[in-house]
C-alpha positions in Angstrom: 0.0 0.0 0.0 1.4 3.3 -0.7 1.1 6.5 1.2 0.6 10.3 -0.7 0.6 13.5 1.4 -0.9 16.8 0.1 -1.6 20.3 1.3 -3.8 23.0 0.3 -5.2 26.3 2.0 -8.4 27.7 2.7 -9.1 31.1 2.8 -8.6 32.8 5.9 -12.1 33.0 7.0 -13.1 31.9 10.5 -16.5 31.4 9.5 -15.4 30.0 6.0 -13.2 27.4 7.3 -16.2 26.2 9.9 -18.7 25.9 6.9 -15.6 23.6 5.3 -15.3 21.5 8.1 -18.7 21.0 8.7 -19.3 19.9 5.0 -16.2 17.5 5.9 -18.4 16.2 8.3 -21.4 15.2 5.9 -19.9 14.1 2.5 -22.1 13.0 0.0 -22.2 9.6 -0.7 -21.3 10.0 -4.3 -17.8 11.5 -3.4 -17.6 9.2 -1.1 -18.3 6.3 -3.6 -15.6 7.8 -6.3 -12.9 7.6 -3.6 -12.9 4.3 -3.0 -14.0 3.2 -7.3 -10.4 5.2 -7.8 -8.5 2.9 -5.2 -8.0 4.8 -2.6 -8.5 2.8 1.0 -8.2 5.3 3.5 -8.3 9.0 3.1 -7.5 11.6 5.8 -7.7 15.7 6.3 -6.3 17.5 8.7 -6.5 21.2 9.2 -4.0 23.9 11.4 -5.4 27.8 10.8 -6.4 28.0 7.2 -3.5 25.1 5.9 -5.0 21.4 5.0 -3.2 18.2 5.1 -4.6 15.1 3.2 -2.9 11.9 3.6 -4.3 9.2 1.5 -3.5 5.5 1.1 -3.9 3.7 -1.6 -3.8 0.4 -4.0 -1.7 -0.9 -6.1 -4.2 0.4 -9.1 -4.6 4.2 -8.2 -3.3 6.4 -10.1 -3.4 10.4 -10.0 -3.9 10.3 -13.9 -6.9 7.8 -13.6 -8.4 9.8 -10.2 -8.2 12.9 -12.7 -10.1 11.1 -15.5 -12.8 9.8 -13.3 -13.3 12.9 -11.9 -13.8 14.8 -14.6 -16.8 12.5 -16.6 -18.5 12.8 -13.0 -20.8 15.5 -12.6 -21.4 15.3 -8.8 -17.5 14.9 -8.2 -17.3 18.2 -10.4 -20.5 19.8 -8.7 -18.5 18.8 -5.1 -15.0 20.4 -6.2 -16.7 23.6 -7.7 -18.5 24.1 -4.6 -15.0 23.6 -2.4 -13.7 26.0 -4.3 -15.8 28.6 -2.6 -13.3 27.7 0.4 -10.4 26.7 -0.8 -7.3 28.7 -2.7 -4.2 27.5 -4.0 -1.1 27.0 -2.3 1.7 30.5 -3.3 3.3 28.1 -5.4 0.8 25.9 -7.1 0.8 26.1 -11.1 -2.5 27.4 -12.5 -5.6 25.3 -11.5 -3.4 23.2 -9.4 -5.5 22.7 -6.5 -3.9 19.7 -3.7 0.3 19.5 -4.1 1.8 16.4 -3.3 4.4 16.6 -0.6 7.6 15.2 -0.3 8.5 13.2 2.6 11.5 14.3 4.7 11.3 12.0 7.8 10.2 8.9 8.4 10.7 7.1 11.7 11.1 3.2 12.0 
């Protein structure tokens, strides 16, 4: 199983960031549902101020590529995103319409 870590912002509204969570807390099931058909197992967000972390896990079939093309024929998963949008802003550094960047790992303790 392999292990991807990615970041992304919100903006740096208080009341903002509490509508995002609470959506976080109520994901529709069709989201939910094109997770798991893209092969990820276990997917993860963690938030400090207005910085997100994602940590996802996944098979040995996922692909970013393939996530991206599912995605995109999938009106609620495109409904979903343009609606996080409304939260969410890229990271200083992000290239245009890059939304999550993968990070690199540094550490890892065994």
């Amino acid at each position: 199983m392999k292990k991807y870590c990615l970041a992304l912002d919100l903006k740096n509204d208080s009341h903002l960031i509490e509508e995002y969570k609470t959506f976080h807390q109520n994901v529709w099931p069709e989201i939910i549902e094109s997770i798991k058909e893209s092969g990820i197992i276990n997917l993860e967000i963690y938030n400090v101020q207005n910085r997100l972390l994602m940590i996802m896990e996944v098979d040995e079939n996922f692909s970013f590529a393939k996530k991206s093309k599912l995605d995109a024929i999938n009106p609620k998963v495109q409904e979903w995103e343009t609606l996080m949008w409304k939260f969410q802003q890229a990271l200083p550094d992000a290239q245009p319409g890059e939304k999550w960047m993968l990070m690199d790992k540094i550490f890892e303790l065994k």
